[in-house]
N, C-alpha and C positions, 0 to 999 in steps of 0.2 A: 841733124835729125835725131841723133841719140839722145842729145840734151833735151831738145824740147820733149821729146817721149817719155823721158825723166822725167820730164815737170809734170807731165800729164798725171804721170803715176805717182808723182808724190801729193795727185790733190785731194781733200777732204772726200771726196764720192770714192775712188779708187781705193783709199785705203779705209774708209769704211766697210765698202765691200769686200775689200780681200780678207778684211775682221771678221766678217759677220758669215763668209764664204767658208773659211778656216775654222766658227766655231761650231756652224752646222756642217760639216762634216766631221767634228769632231763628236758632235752630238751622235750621229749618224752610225758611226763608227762603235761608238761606247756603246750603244742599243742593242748593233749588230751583235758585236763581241760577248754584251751579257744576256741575249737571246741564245749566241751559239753555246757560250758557258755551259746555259741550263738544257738547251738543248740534250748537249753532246755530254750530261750530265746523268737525265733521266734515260736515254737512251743505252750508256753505259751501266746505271743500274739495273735496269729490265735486263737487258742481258746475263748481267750477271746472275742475277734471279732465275734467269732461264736455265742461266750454268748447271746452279744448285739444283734444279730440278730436272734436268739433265740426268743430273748425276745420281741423284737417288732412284730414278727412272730405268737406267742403265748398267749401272755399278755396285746398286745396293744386293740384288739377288748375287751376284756374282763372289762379292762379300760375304754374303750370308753361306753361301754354299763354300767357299774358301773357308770360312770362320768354323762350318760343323765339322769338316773333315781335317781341322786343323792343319791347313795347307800355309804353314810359316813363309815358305817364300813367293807362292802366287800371291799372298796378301801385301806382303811386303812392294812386291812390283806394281800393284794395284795401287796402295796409297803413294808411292814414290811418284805415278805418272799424275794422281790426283793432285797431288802437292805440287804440280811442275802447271798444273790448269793458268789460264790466263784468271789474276784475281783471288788466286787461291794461296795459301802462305805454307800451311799444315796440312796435313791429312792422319789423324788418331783414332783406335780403338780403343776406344775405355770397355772394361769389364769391372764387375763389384770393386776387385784391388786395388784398380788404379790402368796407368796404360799398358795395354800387353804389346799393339802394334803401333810403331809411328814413323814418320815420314814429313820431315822441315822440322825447324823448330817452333815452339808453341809459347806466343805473347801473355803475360799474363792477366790484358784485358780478356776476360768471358762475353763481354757484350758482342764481338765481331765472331764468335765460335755460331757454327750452325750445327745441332744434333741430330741425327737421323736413329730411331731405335732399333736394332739387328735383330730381328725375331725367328724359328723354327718352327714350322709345323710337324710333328714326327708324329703318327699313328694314332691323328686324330688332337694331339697334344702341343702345346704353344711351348717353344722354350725360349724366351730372352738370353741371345748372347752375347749382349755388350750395347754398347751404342759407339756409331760413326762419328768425327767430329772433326768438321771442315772448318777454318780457320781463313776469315776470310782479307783478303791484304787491304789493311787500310789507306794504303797510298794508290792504289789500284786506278780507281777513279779519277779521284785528283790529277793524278799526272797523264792518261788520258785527254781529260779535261785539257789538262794546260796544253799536250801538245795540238790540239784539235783546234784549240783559240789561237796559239801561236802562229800556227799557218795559214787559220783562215782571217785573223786579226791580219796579218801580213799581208797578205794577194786583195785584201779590203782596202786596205789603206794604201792599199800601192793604186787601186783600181778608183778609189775616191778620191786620191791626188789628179792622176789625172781628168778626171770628170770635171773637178774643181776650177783647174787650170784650164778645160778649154770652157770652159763655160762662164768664168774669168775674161779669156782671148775676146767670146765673143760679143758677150758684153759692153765691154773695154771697146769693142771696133764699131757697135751699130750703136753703140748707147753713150757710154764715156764720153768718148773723143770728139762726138758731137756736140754734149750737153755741154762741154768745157768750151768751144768753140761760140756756144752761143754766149755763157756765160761772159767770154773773153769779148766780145761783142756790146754786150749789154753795159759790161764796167767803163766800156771807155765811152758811152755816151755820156754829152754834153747839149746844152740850149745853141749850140753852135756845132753842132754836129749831128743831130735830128736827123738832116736833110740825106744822110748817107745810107741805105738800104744795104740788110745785111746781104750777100751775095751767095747763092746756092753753093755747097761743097760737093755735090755730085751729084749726078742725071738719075733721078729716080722716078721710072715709066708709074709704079704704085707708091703714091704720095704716104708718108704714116704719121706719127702722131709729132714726132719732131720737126719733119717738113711743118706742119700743119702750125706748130710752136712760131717757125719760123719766120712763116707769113702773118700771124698773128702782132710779133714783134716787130714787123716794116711796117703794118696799119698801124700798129699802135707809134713808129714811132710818126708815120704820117699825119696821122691826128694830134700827136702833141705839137707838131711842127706845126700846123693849121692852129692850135689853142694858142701858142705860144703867141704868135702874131694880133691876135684877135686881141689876147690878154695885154698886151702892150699897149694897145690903143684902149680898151679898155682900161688900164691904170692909170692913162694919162687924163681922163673922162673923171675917175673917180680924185684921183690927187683935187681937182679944179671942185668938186661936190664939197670934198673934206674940208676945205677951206671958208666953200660958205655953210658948211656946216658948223663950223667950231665958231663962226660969228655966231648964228642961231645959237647955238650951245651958251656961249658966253651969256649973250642977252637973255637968257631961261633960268641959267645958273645964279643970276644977278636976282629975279623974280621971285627963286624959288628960295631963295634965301630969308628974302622977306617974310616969306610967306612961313616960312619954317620956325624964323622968329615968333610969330605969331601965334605959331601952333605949340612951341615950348609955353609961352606965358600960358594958351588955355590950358596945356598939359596938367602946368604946375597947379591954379586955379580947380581944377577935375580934380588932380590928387586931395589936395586940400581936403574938397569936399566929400572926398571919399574915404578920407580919414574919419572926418567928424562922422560919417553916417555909419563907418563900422561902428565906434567909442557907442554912438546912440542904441546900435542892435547889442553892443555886450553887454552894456547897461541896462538894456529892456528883457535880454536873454540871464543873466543872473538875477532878475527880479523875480522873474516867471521861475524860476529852478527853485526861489526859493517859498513860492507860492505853491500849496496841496490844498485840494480842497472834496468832501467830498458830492458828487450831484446825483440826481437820477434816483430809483426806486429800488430799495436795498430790500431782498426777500429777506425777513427774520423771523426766526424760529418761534410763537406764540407762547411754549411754553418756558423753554432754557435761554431763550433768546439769542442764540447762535445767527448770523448772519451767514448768510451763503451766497460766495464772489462767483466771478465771472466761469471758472473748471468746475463748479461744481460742488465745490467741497464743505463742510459748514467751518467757521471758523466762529472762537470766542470774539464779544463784542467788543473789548477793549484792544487786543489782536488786531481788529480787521481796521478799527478806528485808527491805530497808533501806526500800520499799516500805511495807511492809504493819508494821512494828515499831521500836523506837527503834533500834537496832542500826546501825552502824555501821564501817565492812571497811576493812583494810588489808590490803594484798595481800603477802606471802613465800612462801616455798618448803618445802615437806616436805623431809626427805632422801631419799626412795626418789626423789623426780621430778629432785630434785637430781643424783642420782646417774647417773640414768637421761636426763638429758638436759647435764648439765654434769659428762664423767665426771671432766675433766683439772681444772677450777677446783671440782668440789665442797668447800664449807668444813667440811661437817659430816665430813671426815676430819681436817681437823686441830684443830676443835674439835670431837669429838663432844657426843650429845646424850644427857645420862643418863634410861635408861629406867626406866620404872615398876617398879615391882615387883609 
């Protein structure tokens, strides 16, 4: 009984669980603790806050009234009990010279000092006699803090072990020890073992979802036990098909080969001629690339003779020609422009230019 209780617990769901059981209360735990931390943190400082104002609330007139009548040793027993407060390190009176009264001794961080100013009214007149300076203990808090988490870290983790563990227990007995049973069930079927329904492990008047598993897994194994038979004769059906199938097959396979032959030589044939009919379109395609020409009704300018394209724009006539066709300008002179602008060097009087006829 131990053994096998062993094995249960050492399966894949079990120790899963007890993983994932362990890291959420681990989780649990660390949340509570840095809840309680900041808790038992701010709670600690308002307090202490309360202290200091406490104290100046209480203490300070009493100070002040020690301090005018210079009562050296009520002051002294005043800051002694101050300096003994929960939180508190020091308790100093500073006057202009430096300390006159003190009580603990005094860290040389300033930052944890609290000042309080000691002031006198006499006959209508304010007299400043010093300032109070409470010195407040920097580990105060902190240790607080730790013992607060110490114990209630403690009585947590002692109170979420066992939560873990029976909830572990119960698990393990309505869930575990079942699902393993079935699983142990499931692994050993076989096509020769179908026929064997799995057997109830206890009388349960409200059926739940693992019952329910249960009977799921004896229909199903009833149906495959029913398939299985069917599928036998059935294969013996199909074996005797297969057979004159692969004659059919043969005799298609034989057909189609011819046929296939066939379609290679028109392949080849196709390509061929799809060769020759690309070579015919590059050859017709760089004939045309190299043909410009131009058509159509060209607006030009009457007087400068500017042509103007298709944006709009006017361009020069030999521009828009050289443009748009192979053409090519060299630029000379007529004789009338010759004439008409170069009367004295015109060459076409002493070589004239023979006219047409």
């Amino acid at each position: 009984m131990f053994m096998k209780s062993y094995h249960l617990l050492a399966g894949t769901l079990a120790k899963r669980l007890i993983r994932r059981i362990v890291i959420a209360a681990s989780i649990v735990m660390a949340v509570s603790l840095v809840s309680t931390a900041l808790v038992t943190w701010l709670y600690e400082k308002r307090d202490l806050e309360n202290q200091f104002k406490e104290v100046e609330a209480s203490y300070l007139n009493i100070i002040q009234s020690a301090l005018w009548e210079n009562d050296a040793e009520n002051l002294n027993i005043i800051l002694m009990g101050l300096s003994q407060l929960p939180g508190i390190k020091s308790a100093h009176i500073h006057e202009s010279g430096g300390i006159r009264f003190k009580a603990g001794e005094k860290e040389p961080d300033e930052t944890l000092t609290r000042r309080f100013p000691i002031r006198h009214t006499y006959n209508g007149k304010i007299y400043e006699l010093g300032q109070l300076h409470l010195e407040e203990n920097p580990t105060y808090v902190a240790e607080k803090m730790i013992k607060e988490v110490f114990v209630i870290g403690l009585s947590q983790a002692v109170l979420i072990l066992l939560v873990s563990l029976l909830m572990f227990f119960l698990i393990y007995r309505f869930v575990i020890r079942r699902l393993l049973a079935i699983q142990a069930h499931t692994a050993s079927l076989s096509p020769d073992s179908l026929g064997e329904m799995m057997a109830e492990d206890r009388e349960n008047p409200q059926p739940d979802e693992l019952d329910d598993l249960r009977k799921t897994i004896n229909q199903m194994q009833n149906n495959l036990h029913i398939s299985f038979k069917a599928q036998e004769a059935l294969e013996r059906k199909l074996r005797q098909e297969q057979e004159e199938l692969e004659d059919i097959v043969k005799q298609r396979t034989a057909s189609l080969r011819t046929i296939n032959d066939q379609l290679k030589s028109e392949i080849h044939e196709r390509e061929k001629l799809q060769a020759e009919r690309e070579k015919i379109i590059e050859d017709l395609q760089n004939a045309l690339n190299e043909i410009k020409q131009l058509s159509g009704m060209l607006p030009i300018c009457a007087n400068c003779k500017k042509i103007r394209d298709d944006k709009g724009y006017w361009n020069q006539l030999e521009a828009y020609i050289s443009k748009h066709s192979e053409a090519v300008f060299s630029h000379g002179i007529c004789p009338e422009c010759a004439e008409k602008l170069y009367p004295e060097f015109n060459p076409y009087k002493k070589y004239p230019i023979p006219q047409e006829d």
